[in-house]
Legacy VTK file of the C-alpha trace (Angstrom):
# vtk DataFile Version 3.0
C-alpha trace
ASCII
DATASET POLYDATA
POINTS 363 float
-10.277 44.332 43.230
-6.672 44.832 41.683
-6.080 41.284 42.919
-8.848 39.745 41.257
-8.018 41.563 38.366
-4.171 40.625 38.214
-5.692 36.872 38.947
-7.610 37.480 35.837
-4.480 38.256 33.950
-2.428 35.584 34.841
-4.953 32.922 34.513
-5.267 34.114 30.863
-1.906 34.331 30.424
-1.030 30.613 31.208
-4.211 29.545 29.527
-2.520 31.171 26.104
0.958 29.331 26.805
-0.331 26.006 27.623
1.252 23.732 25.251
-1.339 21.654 22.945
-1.395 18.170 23.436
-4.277 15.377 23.575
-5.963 13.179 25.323
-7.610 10.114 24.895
-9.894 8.165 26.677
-10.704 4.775 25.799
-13.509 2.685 27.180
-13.845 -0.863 25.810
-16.260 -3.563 26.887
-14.380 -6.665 27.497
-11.367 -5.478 27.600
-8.121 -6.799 29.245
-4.227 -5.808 30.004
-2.712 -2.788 28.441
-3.684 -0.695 25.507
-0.815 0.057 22.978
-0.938 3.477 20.966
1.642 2.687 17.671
2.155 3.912 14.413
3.421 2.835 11.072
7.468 3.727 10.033
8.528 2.749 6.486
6.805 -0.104 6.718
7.426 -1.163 10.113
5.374 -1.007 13.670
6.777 1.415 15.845
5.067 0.969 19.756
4.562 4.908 21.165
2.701 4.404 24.373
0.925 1.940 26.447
-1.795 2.130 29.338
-3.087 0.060 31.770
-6.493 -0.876 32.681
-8.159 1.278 35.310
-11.492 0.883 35.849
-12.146 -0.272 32.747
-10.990 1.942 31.205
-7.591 3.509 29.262
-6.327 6.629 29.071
-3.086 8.441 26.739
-1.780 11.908 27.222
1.146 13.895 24.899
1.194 15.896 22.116
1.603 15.915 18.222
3.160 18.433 15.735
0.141 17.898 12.801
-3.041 15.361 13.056
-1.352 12.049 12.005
-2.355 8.145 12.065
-2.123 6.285 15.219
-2.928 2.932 15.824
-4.954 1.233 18.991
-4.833 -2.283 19.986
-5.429 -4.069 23.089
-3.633 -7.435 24.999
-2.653 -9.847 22.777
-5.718 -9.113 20.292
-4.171 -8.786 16.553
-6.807 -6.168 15.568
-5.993 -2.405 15.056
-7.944 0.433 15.303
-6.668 3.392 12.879
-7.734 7.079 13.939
-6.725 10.426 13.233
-4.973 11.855 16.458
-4.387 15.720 17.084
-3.866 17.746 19.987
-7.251 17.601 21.183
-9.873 15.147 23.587
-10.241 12.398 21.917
-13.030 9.661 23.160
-12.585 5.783 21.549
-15.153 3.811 22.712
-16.683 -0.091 21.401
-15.766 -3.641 22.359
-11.898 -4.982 22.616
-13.644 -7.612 20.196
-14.511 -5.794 17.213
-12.053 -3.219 18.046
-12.333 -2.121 14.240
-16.068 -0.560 14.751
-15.171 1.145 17.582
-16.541 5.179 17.999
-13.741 7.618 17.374
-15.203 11.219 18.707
-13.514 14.344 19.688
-10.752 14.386 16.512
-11.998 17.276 13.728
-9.799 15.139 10.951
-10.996 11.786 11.969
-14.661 13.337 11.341
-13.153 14.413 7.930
-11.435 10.989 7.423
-14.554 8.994 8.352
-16.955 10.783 6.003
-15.280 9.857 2.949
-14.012 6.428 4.661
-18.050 5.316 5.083
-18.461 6.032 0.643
-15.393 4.096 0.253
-16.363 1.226 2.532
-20.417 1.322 0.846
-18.531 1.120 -2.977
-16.673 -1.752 -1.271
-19.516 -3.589 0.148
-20.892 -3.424 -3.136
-18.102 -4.756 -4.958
-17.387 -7.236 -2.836
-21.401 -8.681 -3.519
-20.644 -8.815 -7.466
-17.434 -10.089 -7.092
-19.031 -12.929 -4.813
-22.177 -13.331 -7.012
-19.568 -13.900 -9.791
-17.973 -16.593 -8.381
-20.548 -18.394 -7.500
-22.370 -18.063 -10.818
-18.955 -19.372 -12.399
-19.428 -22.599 -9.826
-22.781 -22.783 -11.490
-21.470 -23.158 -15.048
-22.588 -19.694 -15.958
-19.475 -18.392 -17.350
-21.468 -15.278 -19.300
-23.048 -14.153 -16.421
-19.719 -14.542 -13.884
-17.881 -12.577 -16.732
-20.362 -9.394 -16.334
-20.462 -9.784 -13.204
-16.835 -9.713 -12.615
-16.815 -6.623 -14.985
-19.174 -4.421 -12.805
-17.050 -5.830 -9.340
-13.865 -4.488 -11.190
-15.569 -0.927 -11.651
-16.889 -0.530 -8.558
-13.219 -1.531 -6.755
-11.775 1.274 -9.449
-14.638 3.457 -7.980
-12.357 3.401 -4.738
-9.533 4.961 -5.914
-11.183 7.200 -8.093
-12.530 8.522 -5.238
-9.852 8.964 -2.955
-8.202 11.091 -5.997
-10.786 13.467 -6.667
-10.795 13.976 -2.566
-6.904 14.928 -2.617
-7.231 17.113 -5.651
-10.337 18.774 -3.814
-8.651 18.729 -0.194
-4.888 19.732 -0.841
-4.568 20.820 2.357
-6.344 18.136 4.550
-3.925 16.438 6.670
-6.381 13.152 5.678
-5.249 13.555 1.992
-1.394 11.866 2.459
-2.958 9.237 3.871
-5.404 8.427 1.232
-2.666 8.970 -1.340
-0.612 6.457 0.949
-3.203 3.584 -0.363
-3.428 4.590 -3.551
0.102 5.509 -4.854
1.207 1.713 -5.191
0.728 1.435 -9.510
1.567 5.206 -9.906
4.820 5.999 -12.073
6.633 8.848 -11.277
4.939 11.826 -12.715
1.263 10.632 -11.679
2.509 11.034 -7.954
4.733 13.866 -8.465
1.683 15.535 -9.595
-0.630 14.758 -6.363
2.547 15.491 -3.850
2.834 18.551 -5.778
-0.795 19.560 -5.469
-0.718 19.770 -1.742
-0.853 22.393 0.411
2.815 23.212 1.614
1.955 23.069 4.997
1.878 19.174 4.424
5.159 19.139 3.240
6.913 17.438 6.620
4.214 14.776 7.203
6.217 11.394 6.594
4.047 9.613 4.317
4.431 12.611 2.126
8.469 12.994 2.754
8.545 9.403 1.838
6.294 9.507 -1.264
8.583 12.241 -2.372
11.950 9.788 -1.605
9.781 7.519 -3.984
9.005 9.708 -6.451
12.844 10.412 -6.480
13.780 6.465 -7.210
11.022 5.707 -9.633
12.872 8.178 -12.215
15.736 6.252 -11.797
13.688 2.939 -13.181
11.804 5.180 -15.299
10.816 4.376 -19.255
14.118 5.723 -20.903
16.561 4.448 -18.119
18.981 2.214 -18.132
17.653 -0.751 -15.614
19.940 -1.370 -12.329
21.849 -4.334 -12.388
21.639 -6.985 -10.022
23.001 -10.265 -9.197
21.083 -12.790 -7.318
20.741 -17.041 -6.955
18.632 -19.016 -8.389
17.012 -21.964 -6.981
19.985 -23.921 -6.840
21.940 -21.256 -5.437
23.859 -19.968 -8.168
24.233 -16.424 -8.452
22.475 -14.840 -12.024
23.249 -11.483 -12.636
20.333 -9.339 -14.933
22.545 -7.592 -17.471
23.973 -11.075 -18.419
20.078 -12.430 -18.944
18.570 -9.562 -21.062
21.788 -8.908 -23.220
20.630 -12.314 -24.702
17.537 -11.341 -25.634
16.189 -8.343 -27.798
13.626 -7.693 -25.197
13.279 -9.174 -21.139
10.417 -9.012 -18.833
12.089 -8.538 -15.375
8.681 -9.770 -13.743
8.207 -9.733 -9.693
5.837 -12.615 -8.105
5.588 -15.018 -5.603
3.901 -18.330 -4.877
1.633 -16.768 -2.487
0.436 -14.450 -4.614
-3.201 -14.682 -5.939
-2.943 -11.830 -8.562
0.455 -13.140 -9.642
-0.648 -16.880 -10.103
-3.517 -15.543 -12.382
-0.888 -13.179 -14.641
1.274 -16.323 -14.972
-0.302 -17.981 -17.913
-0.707 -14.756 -19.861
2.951 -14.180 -18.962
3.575 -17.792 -20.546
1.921 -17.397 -23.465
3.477 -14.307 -23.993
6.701 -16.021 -23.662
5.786 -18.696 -25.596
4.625 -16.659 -28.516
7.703 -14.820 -28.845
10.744 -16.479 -27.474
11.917 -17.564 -31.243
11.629 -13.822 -31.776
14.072 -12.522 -28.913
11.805 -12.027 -26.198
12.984 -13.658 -22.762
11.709 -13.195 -18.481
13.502 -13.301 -15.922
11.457 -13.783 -12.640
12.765 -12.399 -8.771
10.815 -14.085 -6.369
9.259 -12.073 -3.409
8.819 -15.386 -1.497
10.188 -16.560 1.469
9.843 -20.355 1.738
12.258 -21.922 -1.452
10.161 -25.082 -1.350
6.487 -23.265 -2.346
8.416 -21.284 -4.791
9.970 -24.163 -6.699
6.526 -25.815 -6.541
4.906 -22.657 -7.929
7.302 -22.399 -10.956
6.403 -26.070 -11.655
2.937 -25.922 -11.152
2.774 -22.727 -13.320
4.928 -24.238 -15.786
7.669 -21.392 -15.450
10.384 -22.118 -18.217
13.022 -18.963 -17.890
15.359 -17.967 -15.552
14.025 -17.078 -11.643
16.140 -15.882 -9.138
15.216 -14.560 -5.689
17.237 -14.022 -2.151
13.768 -15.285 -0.159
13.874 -11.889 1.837
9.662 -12.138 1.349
9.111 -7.954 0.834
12.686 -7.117 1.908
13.272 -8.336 -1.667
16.477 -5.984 -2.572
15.769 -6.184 -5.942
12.347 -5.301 -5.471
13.333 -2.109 -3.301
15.801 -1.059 -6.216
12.713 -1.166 -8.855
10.453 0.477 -6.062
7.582 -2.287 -5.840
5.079 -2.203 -3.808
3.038 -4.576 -4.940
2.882 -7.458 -6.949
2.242 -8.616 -9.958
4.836 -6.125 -10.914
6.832 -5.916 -13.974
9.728 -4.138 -16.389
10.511 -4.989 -20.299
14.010 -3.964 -21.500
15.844 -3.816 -24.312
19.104 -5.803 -24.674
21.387 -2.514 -23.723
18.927 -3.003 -20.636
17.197 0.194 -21.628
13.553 0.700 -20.069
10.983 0.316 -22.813
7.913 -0.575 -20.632
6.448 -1.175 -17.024
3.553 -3.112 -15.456
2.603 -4.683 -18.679
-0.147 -7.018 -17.705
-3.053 -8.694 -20.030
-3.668 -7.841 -23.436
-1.067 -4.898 -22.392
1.791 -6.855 -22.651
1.124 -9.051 -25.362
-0.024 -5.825 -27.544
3.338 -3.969 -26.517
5.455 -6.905 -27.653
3.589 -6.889 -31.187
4.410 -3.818 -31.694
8.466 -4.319 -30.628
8.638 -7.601 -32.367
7.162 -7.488 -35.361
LINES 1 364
363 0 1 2 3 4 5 6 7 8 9 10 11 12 13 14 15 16 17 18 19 20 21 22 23 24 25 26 27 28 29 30 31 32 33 34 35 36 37 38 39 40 41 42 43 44 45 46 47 48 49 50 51 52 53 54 55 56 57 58 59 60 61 62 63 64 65 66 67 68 69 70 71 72 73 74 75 76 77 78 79 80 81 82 83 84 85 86 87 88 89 90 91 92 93 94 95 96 97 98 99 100 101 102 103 104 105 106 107 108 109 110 111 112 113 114 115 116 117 118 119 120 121 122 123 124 125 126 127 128 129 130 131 132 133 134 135 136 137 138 139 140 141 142 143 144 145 146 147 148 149 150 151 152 153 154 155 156 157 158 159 160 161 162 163 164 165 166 167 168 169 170 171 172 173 174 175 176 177 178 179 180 181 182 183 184 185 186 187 188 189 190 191 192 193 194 195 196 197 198 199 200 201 202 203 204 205 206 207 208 209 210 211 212 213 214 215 216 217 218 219 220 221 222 223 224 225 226 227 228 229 230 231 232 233 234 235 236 237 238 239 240 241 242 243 244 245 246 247 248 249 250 251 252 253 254 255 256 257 258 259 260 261 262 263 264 265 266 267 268 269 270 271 272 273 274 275 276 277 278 279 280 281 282 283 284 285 286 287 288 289 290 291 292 293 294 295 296 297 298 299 300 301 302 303 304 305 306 307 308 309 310 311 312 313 314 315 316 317 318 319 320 321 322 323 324 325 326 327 328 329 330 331 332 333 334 335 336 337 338 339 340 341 342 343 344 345 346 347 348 349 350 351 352 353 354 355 356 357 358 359 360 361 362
């Protein structure tokens, strides 16, 4: 009896020390070669496991500090599967073709995660139909109708994001709220995301989407309304080197604006962008454009075929842009206005935005 007893005790002893850690099976039809668990770094992929096929199936073992975003893909397919991993069993199962619908069970936070994941995707599905119905109503000749209907798309989309926000404010300490606020903080100046990082639960504080949101946070003061914009010297398309301070100490006011050829958004800002420039340029106002492309040719064809008249420079790094990383963009269209002392006065000035702004500067 003493035996069974001291048995007792050591089994539960062991069972209290055993060191968390997960594991996940994966069972796809039509699947081939190894499965690849990765994650994203700063913008890059970083590869953290791989598995062979056994009997059709794949399976990963280890451990993680906090539930985080991993990444499955299979053989040489380009999809990826994003899930909430934590120290727990963890079942993926689907088809290696439509790797994207695949069931993620076993993971409390992917649960958590996928409820608010299916709204989001519903508001998308439904802005995506207006948006479409808009177009082709504008192929039809019915610009009214393509204009409303291109209204409602918009306020679905902001819909989105709206709701991602009001699920960080209400989840602070939900390890699925720095990732939400990962795909949302891209147009946010400085004390917009200050105030979401800040609104999380402390125990959140080493996850690395919200170390580096707090690095960002950090840098966008620096290129802040107020500051004095970094200078920069990069070639143009002939391959001359054009350094910013000596553009916008010509003018009374620059638009340092970021673009690119490939750019849909940016193509449409363009002509607003010209006949801002247009408007104004007896008055002072000048832009100065830095290129996120990476092919010179499209570029030079873009600043023709937009009919581009100022200054464009760019070192056709694509998003390794250095300019770009000094001004923190993230996306594009993206945009500064200084002053000739290359003071701050504005940012992301788009539509009637910018052309209302520059009324009111250059009267």
């Amino acid at each position: 009896m003493k035996n069974l007893v001291l048995i007792g005790l050591l089994l539960g002893f062991f069972s209290c020390t055993q060191t968390p850690s997960y594991k996940i099976s994966v069972k796809l039809a039509g699947a081939e070669g190894n499965a690849y668990l990765a994650k994203r770094v700063k913008g890059e992929w970083v590869k953290l496991d791989s598995a062979a096929l056994a009997n059709g199936e794949y399976q990963f073992k280890g451990a993680v500090k906090n539930p985080e975003v991993y990444y499955l893909s299979v053989g040489s397919k380009k999809q990826r599967l994003p899930f909430f991993i934590e120290n727990s069993a963890i079942s993926i199962a689907g088809s290696a073709d439509s790797l994207l619908s695949a069931k993620v069970s076993g993971s409390a936070t992917q649960n958590e995660y996928q409820a608010i994941q299916e709204k989001l995707d519903e508001l998308d599905k439904q802005g995506t139909t207006l948006y479409n119905q808009s177009k082709e109503a504008g192929k039809n000749g019915d610009t009214n109708q393509s204009d409303s209907l291109s209204v409602l798309a918009d306020a679905v989309f902001s819909k989105i994001d709206e709701q991602q926000k009001d699920f960080i404010k209400a989840n602070p300490a939900s390890f699925v709220s720095p990732f939400l606020l990962g795909r949302i903080y891209y147009e946010m100046e400085a004390d917009e995301l200050e105030g979401f990082l800040s609104g999380l639960d402390a125990k959140l504080d080493s996850v690395s989407t919200v170390v580096t949101l707090k690095d960002r946070v950090a840098k966008l003061k620096t290129v802040a309304v107020g500051q004095i914009a970094p200078d920069f010297t990069m070639n143009d398309t002939n391959g001359n080197p054009v350094k910013f301070s000596d553009i916008y100490s010509k003018n009374e006011y620059t638009l340092i604006d970021f673009w690119a050829s490939w750019c849909g958004p940016c193509r449409r800002e363009n002509p607003n962008v010209v006949a801002a420039f247009e408007h104004y340029k007896t008055k002072g106002f000048g832009v100065f454009g830095v290129s996120l492309d990476t092919d010179k040719a499209k570029w030079e064809k873009a600043i023709a075929d937009d009919q581009l008249t100022w200054p464009h420079v760019s070192d056709l790094k694509g998003w390794k842009n250095e300019a770009a990383a000094t001004y923190c963009v993230n996306s594009i269209p993206a945009n500064l206005l200084v002053d000739k002392t290359g003071k701050i006065v504005g940012r992301n000035l788009r539509e009637g935005n910018l052309h209302q702004t520059l009324s009111g500067l250059m009267k």
